[in-house]
N, C-alpha and C positions, 0 to 999 in steps of 0.2 A: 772102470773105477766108479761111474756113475753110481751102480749098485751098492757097493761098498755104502758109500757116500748116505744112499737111500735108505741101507740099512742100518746106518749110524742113527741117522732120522728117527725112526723107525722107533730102534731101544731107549732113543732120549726121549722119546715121547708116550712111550708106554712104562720107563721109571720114571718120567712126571705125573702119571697118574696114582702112582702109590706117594708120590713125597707130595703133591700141591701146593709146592712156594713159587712154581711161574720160573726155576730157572734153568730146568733141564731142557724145558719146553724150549727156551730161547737157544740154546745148542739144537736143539732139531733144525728150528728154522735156519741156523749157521750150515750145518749140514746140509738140509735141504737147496740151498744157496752154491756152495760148493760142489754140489750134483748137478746143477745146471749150468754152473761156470766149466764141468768136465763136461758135458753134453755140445757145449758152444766150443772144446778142443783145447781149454785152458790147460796148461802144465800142471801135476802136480804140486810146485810150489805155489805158482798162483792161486789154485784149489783151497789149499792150505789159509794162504793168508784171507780168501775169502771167506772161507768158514772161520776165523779167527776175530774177521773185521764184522761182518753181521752179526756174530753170536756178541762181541761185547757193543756191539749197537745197539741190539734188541735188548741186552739186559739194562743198557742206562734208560733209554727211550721207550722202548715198548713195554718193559715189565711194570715200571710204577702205575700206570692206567691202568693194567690188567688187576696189581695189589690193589690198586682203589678201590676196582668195581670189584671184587672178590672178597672185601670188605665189607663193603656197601649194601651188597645182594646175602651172604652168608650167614646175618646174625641177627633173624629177624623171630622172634619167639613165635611159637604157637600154640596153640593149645589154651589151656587155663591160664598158660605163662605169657600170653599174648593181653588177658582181662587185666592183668596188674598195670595200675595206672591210669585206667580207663574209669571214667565217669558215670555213672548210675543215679536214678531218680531213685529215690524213698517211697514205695508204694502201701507200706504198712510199717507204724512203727519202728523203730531199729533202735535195740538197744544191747548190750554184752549178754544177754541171753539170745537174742532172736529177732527176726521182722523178716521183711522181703524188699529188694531193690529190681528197679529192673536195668538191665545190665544186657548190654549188645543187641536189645530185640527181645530178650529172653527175663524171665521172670526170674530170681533168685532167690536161695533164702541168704539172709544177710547177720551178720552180727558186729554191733560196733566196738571200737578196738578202743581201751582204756576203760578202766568199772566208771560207773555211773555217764554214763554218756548215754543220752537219748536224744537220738535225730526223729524228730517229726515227719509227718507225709509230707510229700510233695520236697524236701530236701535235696539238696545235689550232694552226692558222694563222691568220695575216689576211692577205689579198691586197692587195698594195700598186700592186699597177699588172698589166695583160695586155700580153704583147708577143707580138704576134701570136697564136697558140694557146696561149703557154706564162703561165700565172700565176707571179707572180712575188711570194713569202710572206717571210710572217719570223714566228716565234713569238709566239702571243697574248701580252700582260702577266700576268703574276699579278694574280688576282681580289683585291681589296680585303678586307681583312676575315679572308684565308684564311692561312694558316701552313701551314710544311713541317714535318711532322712528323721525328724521328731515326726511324730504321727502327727502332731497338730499342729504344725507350722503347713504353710502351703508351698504348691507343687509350685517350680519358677519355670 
């Protein structure tokens, strides 16, 4: 019956690879559980209720950490779609026609988002979206906490 058992395993855990919700998976391990309880000479009922009892064990207890980290790990952009939101210096003009930021390492060409917008060199950007090659910025917020000084008042 072990067999059996091992092969239940087996189809629960090769149809959780086509659905990926984490609950077929926990049926294998009930199965798996129930093969070794028949290995140790357990009755069929008892088999039964162990695969019964670990599979809705592992779905209350084992399954939410696994949805966590399956979460957690799954949805992490890359690509161009990874620059959106990331911060860029202004290395030439930037304005709704053109300029350059540099961006990750790497040098961009840049355009800024809204007509009449001119960000100066040396500026901090946030990349709001890429279109095609060209990032597309708008000026960081002011930092929380921080004040514009008068040019002619003195530093305290």
């Amino acid at each position: 019956m072990w067999l059996v058992w091992l092969a239940i395993a087996l189809l629960a855990a090769l149809a959780e690879v086509a659905s990926l919700n984490f609950v077929l998976l926990m049926f294998a391990g009930g199965a798996l559980a129930a093969a070794f309880a028949d290995a140790l000479g357990a009755p069929l009922p008892v088999e039964v209720v162990v695969f019964g009892v670990v599979s809705v064990g592992l779905l209350f207890v084992g399954r939410p950490p696994l949805v966590a980290w399956s979460d957690r790990t799954a949805h992490h952009p890359t690509g161009v779609a990874a620059l959106v939101g990331q911060t860029a210096e202004v290395l030439t003009e930037v304005d709704p026609r053109g300029g350059q930021v540099k961006l990750a390492g790497e040098v961009w060409s840049a355009r800024a988002e809204g007509p009449g917008s001119v960000l100066p060199l040396g500026t901090r950007v946030t990349v709001l979206r890429i279109d095609g090659a060209t990032a597309v910025v708008a000026a960081e917020p002011p930092q929380l906490g921080t004040t514009a000084q008068e040019p002619d008042a003195p530093a305290t």
